[in-house]
Structures are given as structure tokens and as C-alpha cells.
N, C-alpha and C positions, 0 to 999 in steps of 0.2 A: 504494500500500500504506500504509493508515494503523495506525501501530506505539503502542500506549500503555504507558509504561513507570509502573507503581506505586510510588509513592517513600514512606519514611515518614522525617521526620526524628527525628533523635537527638541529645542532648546530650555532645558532644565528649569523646571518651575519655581527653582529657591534662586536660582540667578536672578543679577538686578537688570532690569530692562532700562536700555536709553535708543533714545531716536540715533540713528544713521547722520551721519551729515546730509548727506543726498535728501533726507526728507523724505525719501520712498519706504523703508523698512528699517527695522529692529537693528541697533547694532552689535554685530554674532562676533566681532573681536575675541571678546574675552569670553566669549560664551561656551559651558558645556553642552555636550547633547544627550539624548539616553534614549530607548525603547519609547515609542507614544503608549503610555498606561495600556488603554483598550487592545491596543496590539497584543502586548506581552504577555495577555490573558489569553489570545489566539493561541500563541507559542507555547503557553502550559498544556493548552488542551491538545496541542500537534504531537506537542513531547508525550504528554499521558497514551494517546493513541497508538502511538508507537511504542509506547513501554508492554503496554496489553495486546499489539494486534502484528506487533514488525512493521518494518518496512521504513521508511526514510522519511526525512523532514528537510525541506527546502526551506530557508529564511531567503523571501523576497523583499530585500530594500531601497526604500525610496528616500534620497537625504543629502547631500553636500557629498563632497570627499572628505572633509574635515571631520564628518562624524560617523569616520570608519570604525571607531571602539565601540560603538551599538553591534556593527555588525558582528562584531568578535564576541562580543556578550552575548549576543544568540548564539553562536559557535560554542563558545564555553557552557552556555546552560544544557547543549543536547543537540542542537542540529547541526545535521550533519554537513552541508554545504552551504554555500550562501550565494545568491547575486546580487547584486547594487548597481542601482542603475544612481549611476552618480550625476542630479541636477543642482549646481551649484547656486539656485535661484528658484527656490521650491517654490517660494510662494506667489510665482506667477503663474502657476498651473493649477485648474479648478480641478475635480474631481474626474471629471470626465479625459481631459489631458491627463491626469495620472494614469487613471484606470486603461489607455489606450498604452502608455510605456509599459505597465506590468502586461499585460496583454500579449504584446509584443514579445515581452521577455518571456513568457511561458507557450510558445508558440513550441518550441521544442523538448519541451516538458511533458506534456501529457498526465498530470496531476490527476489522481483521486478523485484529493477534496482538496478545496484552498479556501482558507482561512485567513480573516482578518476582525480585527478590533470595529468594534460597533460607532466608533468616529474618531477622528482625532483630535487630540487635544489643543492644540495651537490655533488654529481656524474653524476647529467643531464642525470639520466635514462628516456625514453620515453617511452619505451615499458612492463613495469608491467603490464599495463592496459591491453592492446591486449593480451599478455598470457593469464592472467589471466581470459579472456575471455574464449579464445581457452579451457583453461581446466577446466570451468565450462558448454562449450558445449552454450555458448550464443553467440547471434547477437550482434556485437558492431559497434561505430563510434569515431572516434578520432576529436581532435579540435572543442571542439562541444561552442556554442555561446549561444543558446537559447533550452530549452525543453518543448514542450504543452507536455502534455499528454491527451489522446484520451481514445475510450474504447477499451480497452485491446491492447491499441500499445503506443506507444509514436512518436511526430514530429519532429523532433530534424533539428536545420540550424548547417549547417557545415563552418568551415572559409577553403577556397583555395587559393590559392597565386595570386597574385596580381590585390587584391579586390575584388574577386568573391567567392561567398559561392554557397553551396549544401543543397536543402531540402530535407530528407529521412523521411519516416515511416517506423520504428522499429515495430515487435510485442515483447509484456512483456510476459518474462523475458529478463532485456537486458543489455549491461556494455557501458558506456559513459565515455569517458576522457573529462574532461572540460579545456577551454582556460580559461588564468588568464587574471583577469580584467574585466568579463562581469555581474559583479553586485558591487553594494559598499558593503564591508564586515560589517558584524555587533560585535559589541563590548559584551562582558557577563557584564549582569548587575550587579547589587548586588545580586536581589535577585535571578538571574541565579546561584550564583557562590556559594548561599547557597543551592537550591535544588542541584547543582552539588555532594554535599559534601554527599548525602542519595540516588544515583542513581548507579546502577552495575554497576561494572567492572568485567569484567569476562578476568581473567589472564592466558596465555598460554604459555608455553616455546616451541621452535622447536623441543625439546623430545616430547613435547604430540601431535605435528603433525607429527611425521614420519620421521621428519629432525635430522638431525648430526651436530655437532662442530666439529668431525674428520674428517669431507670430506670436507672441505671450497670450496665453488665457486670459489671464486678468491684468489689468492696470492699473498700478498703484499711481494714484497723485500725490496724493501726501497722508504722510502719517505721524499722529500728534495726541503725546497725551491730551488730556480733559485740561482744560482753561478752568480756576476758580479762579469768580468775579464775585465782590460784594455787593449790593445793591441794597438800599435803605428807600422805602417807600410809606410817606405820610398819607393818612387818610381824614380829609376835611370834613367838616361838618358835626354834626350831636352824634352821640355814642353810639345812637341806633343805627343812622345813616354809615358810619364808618367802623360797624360791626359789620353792615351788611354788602360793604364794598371790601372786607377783610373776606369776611365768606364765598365771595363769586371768585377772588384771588384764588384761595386754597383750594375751589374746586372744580374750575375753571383750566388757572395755569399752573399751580403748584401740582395738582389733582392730588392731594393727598387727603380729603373728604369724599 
């Protein structure tokens, strides 16, 4: 059973954030990176699959060159190979432009199942997964809790809003987005983090899938923390008139009535 797990990296949430000079994005200077959370939950479940059923685990990364130590930290938790499609300017591609690079890159694959985190955290994309379904031509499910697999299908419980889950059988080949939180993550050992260091990486830019840096997905104009402005506003007249022109404020433009 060959498992590929979709990973995108992200610039570490205890890092301090400052604007770029350019004004366009984040500046990734001093920035660490690591696994996108919802990912890394994909990755446990790829590993568990493989602990109970064989068969291989692909970490597919999507992220800078600079945040090759993600990819080595999937390497060291358990999987067994890896490729990175190295875009050095992630966040000019939507969803759709990613899910066409992974795409790409699994053209020669022929996966199982592939796996990925139910969104990312930096931009709160949700929907990779489901594209990237659509354009491999697989059955998928989103929010996915628990996976048996069976012969030649998979059982997957779905979480629904308020408390209620869905049980479906899949047939393999199929794409899962997993919920975060539904195993305890595992740590790379030592001696994980030394087979990591003699295990492939197989490195791809968006030129070797078909992609463009002149045609960007999205277009940053400018990016700016929040402005805090004071403002002090008198209200005329008798108590009642400037009760009742305080009240239309709070619920009106403040909207906090």
C-alpha cells in the first residue's frame, strides 16, 4: 500500500512577525518553519497505516528551499521518501495552483491513498485537498476522524456538526483530508533522525511541473499590520438625546449591541 501524505510548510507560530520591506509579504529572514499542524496529523495517520497494513509512505512537500528541515522531520518520524517541490514564493499560489504542482508530482506515483491536513494554517486554505482530488480523478472525504482499511476500499468516520459523524466506504484509490487532533503525534527519534539523513529526497521546482512564477495566482499589494487610531466623540444635547445617539453608535458602527 503506497500512502502519500501532502505537507505544506509554514513559518512557526511562536516566531515574531514583521512586514517585508517590499510591503508585499511576511519577513521569512529570521524565520523558522515546521510541518502545517493539520498536515502532521495526515502523517501520523500514513505512519499508523503502515505500521498495521505495510507498504510505504511518501511525504509530498510544498514550501521554500529554506524549509528543507520539515522535510527531514517527516523523514525522521517514518517516511520513507520524500519530494518537495520547492516554491520559493508560496504564497502567490491559491489552492488550486498548488493542488495542480502536487498533481503533477504524483503523476508517477500511483498512490493508494493521499493524505492531507484539513487546511493550512498560515492562509486557512481548506480546499487543496478536494482539488487535488478532482484532478487526480479520485473519490474523496473531508474531516475525516478515523481510517480501517478493508480489501481494496477503505472505512473512513467523518466528523458533522454538532456531534454527529458519517461512516462511508471508499474504494482504493482515494484522497482523505484528516481532522487535527485525532491521534497523539509522535516525536523523530535519534535514531529516526539518523536514517533520515541517507533517505531520498527527490527535489522539484514549479518549472518541472508545468507551473510559472510569471503568472502568480494571487497578488499581493500590500501587507500591513492593523492601524490603532484613537478617536474621542462628544455627544450634544440632554442625557436622553445623547444616550440615544450613544446607542445607534454601539449598534450601528461599533455593532457590539
Amino acid at each position: 500500500m503506497k500512502i502519500v501524505v501532502a505537507i505544506k510548510q509554514v513559518p512557526a507560530r511562536d516566531s515574531q512577525l514583521r512586514i517585508a520591506s517590499s510591503a508585499k509579504w511576511i519577513d521569512e529572514e529570521d524565520l523558522t518553519h515546521e510541518i502545517n499542524e493539520p498536515d502532521a496529523y495526515a502523517l501520523e495517520e500514513g505512519l499508523q497505516l503502515k505500521e498495521k497494513h505495510g507498504g510505504e509512505v511518501v511525504a509530498l512537500c510544498f514550501g521554500p528551499s529554506r524549509a528543507s528541515q520539515t522535510v527531514r522531520e517527516a523523514l525522521a518520524k517514518g517516511a520513507d521518501r520524500a519530494i518537495h517541490i520547492e516554491d520559493e514564493n508560496p504564497g502567490a499560489s491559491d489552492p488550486l495552483a498548488v493542488a495542480r504542482l502536487m498533481a503533477a508530482a504524483l503523476k508517477s506515483e500511483s498512490p493508494d491513498l493521499v493524505l492531507t491536513g484539513l487546511q493550512s494554517d498560515d492562509l486557512g486554505y481548506g480546499q487543496t485537498g478536494p482539488i487535488l482530488a478532482e484532478l487526480l480523478g479520485l473519490p474523496h472525504a473531508t474531516i475525516i476522524m478515523e481510517v480501517e482499511k478493508q480489501d481494496g476500499a477503505i472505512r473512513v468516520k467523518r466528523e458533522l456538526e454538532d456531534g454527529w459523524f458519517q461512516h462511508v466506504t471508499m474504494p482504493l484509490p482515494a484522497l482523505l483530508t484528516i481532522q487535527s487532533g485525532i491521534s497523539k503525534l509522535r516525536y523523530a527519534t535519534l535514531m529516526g533522525i539518523k536514517k533520515a539523513k541517507t533517505k531520498e529526497i527527490r527535489r522539484l521546482t514549479p518549472a518541472d511541473l508545468g507551473g510559472t512564477a510569471a503568472n502568480p495566482s494571487i497578488l499581493l499589494d500590500r501587507v500591513y499590520l492593523p492601524e490603532r487610531v484613537k478617536h474621542t466623540q462628544l455627544f450634544e444635547g440632554n442625557p436622553a438625546e445623547a444616550a440615544a445617539k450613544l446607542v445607534e453608535k454601539l449598534k450601528f458602527e461599533a455593532r457590539v449591541i
